[in-house]
PyMOL Python script that loads the backbone (N, CA, C, O; Angstrom):
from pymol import cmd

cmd.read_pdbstr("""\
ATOM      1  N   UNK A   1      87.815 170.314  68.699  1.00  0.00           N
ATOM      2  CA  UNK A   1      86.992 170.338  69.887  1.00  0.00           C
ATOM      3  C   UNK A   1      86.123 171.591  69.892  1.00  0.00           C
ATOM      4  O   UNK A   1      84.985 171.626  70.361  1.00  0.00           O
ATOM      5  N   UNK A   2      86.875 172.799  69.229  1.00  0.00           N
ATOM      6  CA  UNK A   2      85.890 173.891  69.308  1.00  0.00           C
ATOM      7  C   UNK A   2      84.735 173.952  68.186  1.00  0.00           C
ATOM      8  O   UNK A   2      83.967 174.911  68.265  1.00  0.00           O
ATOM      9  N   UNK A   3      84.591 173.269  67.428  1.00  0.00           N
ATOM     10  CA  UNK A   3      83.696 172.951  66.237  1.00  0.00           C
ATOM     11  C   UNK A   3      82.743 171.987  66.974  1.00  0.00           C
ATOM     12  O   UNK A   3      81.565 172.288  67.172  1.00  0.00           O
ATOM     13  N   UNK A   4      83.146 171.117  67.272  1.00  0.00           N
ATOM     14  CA  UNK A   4      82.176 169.994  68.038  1.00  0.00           C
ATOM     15  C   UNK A   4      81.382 170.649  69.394  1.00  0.00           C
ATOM     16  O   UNK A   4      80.227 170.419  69.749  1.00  0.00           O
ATOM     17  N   UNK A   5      82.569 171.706  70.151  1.00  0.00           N
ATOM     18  CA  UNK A   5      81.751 171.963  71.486  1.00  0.00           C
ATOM     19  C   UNK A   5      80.365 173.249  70.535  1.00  0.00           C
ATOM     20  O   UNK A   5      79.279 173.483  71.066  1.00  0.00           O
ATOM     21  N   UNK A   6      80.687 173.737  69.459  1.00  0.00           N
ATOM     22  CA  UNK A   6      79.817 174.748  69.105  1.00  0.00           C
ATOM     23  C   UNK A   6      78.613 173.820  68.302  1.00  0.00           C
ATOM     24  O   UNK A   6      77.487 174.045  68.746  1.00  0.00           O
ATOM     25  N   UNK A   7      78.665 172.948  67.340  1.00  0.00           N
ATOM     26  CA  UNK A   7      77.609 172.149  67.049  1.00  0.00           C
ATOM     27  C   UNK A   7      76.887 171.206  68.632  1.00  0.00           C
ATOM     28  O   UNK A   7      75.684 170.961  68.532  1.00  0.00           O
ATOM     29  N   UNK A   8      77.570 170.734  69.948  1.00  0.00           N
ATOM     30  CA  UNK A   8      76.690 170.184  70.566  1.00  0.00           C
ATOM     31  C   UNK A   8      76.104 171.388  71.613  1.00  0.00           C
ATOM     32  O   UNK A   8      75.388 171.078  72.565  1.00  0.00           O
ATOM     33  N   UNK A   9      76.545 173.013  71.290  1.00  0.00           N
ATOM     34  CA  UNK A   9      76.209 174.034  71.774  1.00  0.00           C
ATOM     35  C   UNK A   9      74.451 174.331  71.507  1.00  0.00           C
ATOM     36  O   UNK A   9      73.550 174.423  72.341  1.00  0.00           O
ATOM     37  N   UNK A  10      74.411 174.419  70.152  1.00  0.00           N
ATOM     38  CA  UNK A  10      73.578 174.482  69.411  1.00  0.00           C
ATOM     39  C   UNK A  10      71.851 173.470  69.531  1.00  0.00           C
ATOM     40  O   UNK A  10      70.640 173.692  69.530  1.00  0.00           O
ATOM     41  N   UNK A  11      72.710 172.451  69.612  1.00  0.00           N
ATOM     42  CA  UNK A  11      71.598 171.565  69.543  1.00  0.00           C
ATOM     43  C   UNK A  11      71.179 171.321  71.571  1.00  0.00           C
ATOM     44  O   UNK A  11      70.395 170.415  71.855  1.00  0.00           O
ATOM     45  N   UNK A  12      71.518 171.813  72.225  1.00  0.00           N
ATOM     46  CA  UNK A  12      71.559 171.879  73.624  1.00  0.00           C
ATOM     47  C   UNK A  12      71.756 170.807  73.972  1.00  0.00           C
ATOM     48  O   UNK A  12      70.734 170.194  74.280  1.00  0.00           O
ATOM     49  N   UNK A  13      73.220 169.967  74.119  1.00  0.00           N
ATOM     50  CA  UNK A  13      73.392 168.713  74.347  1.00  0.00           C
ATOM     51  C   UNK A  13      74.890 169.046  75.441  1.00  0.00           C
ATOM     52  O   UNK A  13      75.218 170.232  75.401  1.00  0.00           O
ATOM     53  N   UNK A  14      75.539 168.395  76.114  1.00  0.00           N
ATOM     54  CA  UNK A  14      76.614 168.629  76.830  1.00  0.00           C
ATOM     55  C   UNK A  14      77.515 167.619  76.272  1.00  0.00           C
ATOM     56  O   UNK A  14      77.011 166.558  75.902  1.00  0.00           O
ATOM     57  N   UNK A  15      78.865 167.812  76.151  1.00  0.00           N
ATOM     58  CA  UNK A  15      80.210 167.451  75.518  1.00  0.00           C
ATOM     59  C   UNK A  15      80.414 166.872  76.674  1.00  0.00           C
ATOM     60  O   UNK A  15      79.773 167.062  77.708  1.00  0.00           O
ATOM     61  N   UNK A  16      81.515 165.995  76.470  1.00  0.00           N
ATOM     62  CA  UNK A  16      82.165 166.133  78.153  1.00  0.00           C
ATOM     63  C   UNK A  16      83.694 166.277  78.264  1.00  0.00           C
ATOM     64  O   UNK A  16      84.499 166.280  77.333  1.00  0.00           O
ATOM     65  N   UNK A  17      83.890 166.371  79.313  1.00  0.00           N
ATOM     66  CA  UNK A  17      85.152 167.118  79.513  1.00  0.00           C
ATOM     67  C   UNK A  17      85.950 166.146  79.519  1.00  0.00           C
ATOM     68  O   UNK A  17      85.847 165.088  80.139  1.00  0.00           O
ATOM     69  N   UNK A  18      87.027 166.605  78.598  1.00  0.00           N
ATOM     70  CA  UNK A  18      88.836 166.295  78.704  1.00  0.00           C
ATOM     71  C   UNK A  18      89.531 166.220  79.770  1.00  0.00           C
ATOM     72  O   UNK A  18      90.163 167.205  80.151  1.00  0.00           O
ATOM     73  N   UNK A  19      89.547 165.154  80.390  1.00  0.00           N
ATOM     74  CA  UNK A  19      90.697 165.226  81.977  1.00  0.00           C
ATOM     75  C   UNK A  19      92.105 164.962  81.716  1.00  0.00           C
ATOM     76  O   UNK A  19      93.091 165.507  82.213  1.00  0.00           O
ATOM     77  N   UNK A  20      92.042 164.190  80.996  1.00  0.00           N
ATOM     78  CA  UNK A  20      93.634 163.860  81.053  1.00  0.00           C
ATOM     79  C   UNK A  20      93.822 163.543  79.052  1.00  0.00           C
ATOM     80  O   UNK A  20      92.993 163.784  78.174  1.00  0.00           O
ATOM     81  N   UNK A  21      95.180 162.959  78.928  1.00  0.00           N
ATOM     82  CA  UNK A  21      95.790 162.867  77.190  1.00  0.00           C
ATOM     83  C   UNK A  21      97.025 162.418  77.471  1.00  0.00           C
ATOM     84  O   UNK A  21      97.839 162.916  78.249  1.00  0.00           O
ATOM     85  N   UNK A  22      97.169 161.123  76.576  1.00  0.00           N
ATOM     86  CA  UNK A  22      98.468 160.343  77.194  1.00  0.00           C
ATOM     87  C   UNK A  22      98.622 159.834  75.813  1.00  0.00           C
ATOM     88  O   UNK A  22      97.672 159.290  75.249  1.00  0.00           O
ATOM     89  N   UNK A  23     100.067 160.022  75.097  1.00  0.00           N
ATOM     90  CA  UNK A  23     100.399 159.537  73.856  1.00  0.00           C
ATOM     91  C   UNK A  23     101.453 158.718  74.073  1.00  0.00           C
ATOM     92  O   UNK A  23     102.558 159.209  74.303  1.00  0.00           O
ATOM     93  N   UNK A  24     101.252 157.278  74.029  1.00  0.00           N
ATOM     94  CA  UNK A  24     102.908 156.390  74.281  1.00  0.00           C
ATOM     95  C   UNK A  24     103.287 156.475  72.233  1.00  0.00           C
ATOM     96  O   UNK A  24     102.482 156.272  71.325  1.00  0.00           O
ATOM     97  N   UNK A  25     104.493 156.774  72.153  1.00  0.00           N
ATOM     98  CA  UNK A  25     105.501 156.588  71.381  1.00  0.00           C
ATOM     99  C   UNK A  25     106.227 155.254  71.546  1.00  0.00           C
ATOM    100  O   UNK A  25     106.645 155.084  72.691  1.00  0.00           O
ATOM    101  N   UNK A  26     106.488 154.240  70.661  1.00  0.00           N
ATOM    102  CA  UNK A  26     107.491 153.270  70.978  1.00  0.00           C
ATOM    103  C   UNK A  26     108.392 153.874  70.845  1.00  0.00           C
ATOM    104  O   UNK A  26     108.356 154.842  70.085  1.00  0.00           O
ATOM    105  N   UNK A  27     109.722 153.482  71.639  1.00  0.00           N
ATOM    106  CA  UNK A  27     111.060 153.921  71.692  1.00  0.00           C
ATOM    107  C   UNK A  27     111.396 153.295  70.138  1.00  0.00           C
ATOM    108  O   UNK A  27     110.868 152.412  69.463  1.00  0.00           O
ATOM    109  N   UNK A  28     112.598 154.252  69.918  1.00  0.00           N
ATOM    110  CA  UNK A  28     113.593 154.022  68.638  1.00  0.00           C
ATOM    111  C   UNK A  28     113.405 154.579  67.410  1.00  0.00           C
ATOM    112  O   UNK A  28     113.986 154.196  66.394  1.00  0.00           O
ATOM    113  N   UNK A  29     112.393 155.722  67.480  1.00  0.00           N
ATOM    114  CA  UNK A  29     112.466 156.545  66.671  1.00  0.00           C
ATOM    115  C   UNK A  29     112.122 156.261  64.793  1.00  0.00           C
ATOM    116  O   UNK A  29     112.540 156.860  63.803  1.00  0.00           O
ATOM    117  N   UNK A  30     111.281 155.203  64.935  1.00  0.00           N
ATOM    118  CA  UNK A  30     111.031 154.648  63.818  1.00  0.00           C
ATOM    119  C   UNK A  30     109.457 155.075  63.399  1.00  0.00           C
ATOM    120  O   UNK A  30     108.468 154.549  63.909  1.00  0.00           O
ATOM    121  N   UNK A  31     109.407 156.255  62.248  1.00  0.00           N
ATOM    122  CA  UNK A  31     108.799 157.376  62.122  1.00  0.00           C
ATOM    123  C   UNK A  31     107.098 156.441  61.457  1.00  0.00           C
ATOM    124  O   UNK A  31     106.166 157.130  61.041  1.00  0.00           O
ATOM    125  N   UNK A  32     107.037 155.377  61.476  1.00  0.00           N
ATOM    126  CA  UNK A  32     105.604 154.738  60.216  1.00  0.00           C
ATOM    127  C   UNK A  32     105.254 153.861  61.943  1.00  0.00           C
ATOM    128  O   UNK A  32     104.428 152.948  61.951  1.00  0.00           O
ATOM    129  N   UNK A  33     105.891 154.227  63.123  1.00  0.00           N
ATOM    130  CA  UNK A  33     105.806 153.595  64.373  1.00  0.00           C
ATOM    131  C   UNK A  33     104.213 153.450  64.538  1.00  0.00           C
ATOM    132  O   UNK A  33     103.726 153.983  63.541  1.00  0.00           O
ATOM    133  N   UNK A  34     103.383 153.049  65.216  1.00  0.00           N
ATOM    134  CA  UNK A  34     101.692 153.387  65.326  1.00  0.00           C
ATOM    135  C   UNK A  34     102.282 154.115  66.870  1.00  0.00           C
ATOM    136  O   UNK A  34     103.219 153.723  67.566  1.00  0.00           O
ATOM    137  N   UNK A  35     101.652 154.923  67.020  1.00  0.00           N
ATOM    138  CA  UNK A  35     101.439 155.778  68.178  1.00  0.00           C
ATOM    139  C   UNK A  35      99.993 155.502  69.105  1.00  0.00           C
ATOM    140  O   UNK A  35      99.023 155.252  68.389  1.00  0.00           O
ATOM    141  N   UNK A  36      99.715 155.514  70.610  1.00  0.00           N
ATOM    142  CA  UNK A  36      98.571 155.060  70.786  1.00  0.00           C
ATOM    143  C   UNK A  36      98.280 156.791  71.806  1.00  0.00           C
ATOM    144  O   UNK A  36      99.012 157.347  72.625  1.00  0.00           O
ATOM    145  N   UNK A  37      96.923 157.177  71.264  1.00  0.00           N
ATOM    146  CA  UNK A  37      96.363 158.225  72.045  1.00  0.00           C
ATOM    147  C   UNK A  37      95.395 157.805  73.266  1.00  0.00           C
ATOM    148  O   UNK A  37      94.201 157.540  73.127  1.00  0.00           O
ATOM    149  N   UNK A  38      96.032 157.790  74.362  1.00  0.00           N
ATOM    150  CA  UNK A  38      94.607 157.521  75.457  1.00  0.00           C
ATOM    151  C   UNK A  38      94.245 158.857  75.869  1.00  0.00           C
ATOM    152  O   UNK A  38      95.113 159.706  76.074  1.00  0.00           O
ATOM    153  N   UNK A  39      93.145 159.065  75.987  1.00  0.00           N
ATOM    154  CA  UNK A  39      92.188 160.391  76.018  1.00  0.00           C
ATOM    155  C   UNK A  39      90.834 159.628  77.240  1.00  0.00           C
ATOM    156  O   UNK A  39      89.908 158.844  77.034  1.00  0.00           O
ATOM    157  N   UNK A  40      91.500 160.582  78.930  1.00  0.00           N
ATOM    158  CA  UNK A  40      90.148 160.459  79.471  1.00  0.00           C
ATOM    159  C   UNK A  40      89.410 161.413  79.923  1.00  0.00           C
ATOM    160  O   UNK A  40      89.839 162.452  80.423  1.00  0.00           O
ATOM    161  N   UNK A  41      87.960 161.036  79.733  1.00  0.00           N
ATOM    162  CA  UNK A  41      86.700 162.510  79.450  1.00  0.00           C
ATOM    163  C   UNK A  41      85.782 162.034  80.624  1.00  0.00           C
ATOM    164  O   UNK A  41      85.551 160.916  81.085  1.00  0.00           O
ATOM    165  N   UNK A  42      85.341 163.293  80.941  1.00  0.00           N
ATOM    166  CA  UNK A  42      84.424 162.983  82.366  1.00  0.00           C
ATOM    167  C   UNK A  42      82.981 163.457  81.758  1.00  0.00           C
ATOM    168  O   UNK A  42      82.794 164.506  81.142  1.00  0.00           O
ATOM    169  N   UNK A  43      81.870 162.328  82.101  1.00  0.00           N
ATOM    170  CA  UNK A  43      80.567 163.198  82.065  1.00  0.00           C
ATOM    171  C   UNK A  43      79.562 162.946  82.830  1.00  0.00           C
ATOM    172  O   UNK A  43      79.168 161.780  82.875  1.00  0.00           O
ATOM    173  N   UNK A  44      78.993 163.814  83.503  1.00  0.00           N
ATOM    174  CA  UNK A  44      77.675 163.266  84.342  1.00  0.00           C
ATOM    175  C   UNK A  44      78.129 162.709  85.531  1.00  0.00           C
ATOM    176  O   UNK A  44      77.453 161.841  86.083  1.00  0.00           O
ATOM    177  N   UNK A  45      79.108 163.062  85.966  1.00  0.00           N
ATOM    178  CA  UNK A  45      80.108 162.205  86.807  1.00  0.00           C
ATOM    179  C   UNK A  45      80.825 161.268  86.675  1.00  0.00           C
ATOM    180  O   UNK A  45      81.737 161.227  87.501  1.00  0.00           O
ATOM    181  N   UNK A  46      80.782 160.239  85.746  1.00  0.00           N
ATOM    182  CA  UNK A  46      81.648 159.411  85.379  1.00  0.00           C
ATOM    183  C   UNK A  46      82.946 159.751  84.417  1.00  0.00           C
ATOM    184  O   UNK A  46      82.916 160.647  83.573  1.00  0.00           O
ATOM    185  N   UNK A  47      83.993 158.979  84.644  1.00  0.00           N
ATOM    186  CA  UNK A  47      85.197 159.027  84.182  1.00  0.00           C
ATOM    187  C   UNK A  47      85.195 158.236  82.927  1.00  0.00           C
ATOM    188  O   UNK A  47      84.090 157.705  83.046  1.00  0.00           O
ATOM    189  N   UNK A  48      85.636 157.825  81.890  1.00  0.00           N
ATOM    190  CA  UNK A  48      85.791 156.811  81.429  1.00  0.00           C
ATOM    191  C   UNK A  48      86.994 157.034  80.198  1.00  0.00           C
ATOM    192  O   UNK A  48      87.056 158.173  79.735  1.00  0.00           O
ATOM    193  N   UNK A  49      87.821 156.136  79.723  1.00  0.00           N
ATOM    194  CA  UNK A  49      88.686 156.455  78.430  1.00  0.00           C
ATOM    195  C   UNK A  49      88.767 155.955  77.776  1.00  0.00           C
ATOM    196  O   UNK A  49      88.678 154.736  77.924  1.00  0.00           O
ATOM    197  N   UNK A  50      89.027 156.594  76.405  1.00  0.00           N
ATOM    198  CA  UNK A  50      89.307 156.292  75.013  1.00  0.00           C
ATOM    199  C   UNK A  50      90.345 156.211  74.607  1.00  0.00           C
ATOM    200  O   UNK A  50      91.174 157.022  75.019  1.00  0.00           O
ATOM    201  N   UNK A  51      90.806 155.036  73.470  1.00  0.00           N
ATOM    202  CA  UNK A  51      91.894 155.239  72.644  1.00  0.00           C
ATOM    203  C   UNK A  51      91.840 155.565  71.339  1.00  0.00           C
ATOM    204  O   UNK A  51      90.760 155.747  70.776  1.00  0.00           O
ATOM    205  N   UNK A  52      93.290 155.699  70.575  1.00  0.00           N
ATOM    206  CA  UNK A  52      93.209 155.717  69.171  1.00  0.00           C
ATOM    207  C   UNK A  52      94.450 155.750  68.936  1.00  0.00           C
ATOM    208  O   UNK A  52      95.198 156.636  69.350  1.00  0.00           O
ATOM    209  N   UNK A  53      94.936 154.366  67.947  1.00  0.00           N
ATOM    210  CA  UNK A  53      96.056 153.915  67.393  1.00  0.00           C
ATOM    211  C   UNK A  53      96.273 154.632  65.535  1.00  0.00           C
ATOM    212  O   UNK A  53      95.478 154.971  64.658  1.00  0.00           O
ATOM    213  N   UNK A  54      97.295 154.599  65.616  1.00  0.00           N
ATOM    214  CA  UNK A  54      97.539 155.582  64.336  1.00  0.00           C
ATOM    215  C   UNK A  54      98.987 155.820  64.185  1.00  0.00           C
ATOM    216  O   UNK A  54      99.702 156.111  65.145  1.00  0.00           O
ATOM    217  N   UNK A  55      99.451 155.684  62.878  1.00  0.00           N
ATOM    218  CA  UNK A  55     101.250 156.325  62.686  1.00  0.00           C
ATOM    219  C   UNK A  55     101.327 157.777  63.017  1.00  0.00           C
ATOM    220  O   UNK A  55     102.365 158.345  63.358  1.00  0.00           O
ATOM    221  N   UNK A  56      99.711 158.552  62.846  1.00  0.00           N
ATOM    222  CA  UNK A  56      99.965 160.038  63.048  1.00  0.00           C
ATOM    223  C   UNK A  56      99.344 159.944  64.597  1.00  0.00           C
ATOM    224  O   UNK A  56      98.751 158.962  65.042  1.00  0.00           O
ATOM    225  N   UNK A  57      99.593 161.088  65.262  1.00  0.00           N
ATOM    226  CA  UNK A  57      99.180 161.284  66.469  1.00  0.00           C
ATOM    227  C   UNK A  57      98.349 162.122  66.750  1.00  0.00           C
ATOM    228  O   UNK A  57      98.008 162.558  67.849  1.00  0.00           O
ATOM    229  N   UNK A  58      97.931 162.413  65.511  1.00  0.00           N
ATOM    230  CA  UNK A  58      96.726 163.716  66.073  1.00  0.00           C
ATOM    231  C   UNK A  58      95.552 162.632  65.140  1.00  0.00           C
ATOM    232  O   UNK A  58      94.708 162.252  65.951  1.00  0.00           O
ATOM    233  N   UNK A  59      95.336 162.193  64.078  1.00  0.00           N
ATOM    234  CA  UNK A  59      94.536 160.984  63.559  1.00  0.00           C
ATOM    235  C   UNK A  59      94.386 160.209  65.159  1.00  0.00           C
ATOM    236  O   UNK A  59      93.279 160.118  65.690  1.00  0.00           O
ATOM    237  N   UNK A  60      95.442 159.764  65.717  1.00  0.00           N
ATOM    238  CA  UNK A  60      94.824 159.104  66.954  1.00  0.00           C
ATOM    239  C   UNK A  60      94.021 159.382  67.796  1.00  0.00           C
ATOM    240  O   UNK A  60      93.154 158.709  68.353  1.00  0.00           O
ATOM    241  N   UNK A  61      94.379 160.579  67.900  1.00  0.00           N
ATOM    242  CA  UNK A  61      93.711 161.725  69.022  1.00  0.00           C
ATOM    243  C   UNK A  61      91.923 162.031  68.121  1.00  0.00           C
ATOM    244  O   UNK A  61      90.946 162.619  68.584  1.00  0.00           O
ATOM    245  N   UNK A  62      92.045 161.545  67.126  1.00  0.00           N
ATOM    246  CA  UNK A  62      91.141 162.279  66.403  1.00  0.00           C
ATOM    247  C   UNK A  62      89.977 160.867  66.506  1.00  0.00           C
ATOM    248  O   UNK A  62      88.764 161.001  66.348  1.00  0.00           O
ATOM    249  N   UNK A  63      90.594 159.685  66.770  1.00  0.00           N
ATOM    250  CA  UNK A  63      89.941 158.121  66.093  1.00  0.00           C
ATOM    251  C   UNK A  63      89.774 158.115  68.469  1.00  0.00           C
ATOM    252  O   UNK A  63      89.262 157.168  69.066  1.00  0.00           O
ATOM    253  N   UNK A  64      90.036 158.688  68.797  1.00  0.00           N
ATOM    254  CA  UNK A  64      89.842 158.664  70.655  1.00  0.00           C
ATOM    255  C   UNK A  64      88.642 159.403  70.634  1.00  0.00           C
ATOM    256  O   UNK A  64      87.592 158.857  70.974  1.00  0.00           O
ATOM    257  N   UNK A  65      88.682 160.874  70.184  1.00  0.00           N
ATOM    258  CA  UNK A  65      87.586 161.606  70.123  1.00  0.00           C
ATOM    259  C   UNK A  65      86.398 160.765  70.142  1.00  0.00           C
ATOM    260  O   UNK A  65      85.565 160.677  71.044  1.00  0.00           O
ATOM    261  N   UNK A  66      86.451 159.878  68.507  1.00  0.00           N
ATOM    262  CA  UNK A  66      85.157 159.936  68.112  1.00  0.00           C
ATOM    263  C   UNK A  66      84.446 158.707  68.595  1.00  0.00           C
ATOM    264  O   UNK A  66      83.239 158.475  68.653  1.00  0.00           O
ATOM    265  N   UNK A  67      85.567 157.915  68.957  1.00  0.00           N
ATOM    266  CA  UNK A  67      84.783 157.041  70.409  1.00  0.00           C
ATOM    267  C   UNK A  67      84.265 157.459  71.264  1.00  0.00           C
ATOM    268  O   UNK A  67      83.140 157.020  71.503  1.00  0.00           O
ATOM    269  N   UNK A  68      84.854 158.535  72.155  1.00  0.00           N
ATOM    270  CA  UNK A  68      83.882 159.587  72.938  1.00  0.00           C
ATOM    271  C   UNK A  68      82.509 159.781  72.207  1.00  0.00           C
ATOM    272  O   UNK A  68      81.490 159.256  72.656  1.00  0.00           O
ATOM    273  N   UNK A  69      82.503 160.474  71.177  1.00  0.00           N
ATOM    274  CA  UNK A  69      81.088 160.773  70.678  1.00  0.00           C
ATOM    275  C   UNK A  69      80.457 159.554  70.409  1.00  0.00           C
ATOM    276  O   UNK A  69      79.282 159.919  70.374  1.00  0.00           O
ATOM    277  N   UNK A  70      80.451 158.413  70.208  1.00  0.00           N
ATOM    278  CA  UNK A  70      80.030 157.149  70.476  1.00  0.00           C
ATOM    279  C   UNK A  70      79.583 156.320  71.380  1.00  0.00           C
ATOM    280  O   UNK A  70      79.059 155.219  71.212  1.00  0.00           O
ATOM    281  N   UNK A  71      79.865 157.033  72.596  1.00  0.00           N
ATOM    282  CA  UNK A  71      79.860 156.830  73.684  1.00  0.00           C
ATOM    283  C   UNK A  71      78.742 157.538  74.299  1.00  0.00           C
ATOM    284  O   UNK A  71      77.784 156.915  74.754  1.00  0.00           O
ATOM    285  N   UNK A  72      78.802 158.543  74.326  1.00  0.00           N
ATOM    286  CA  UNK A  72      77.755 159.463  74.940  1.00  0.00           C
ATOM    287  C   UNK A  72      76.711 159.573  74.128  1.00  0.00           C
ATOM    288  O   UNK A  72      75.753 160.277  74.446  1.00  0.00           O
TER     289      UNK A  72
END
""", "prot")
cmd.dss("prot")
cmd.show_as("cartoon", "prot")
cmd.util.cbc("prot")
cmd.orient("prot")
């Protein structure tokens, strides 16, 4: 996020903000599990959220992001 907020720094564009981050885990501890990242970002006044499914949880968080930047 700090790489991205400094490249849309640069080009004078606004990011938008991170409100909330919600990772469900399926129960039972079964490690190749897909994990789902919901990530919601506010901009311009609107709310809206992203996901991203993934066995890793920061890849999820990472595949939520870049829907955000897709978005805006």
């Amino acid at each position: 996020m700090n790489a991205l907020r400094k490249i849309y720094h640069l080009k004078k564009l606004e990011l938008a903000k991170l409100t909330d981050y919600a990772v469900r885990i399926p129960p039972g501890g079964n490690s190749d599990a897909l994990c789902e990242t919901i990530i919601t970002w506010e901009k311009d006044g609107r709310e809206f959220s992203t996901t991203g499914l993934d066995s890793d949880q920061t890849v999820a968080a990472i595949k939520a992001t870049q829907k955000m930047l897709n978005i805006i």
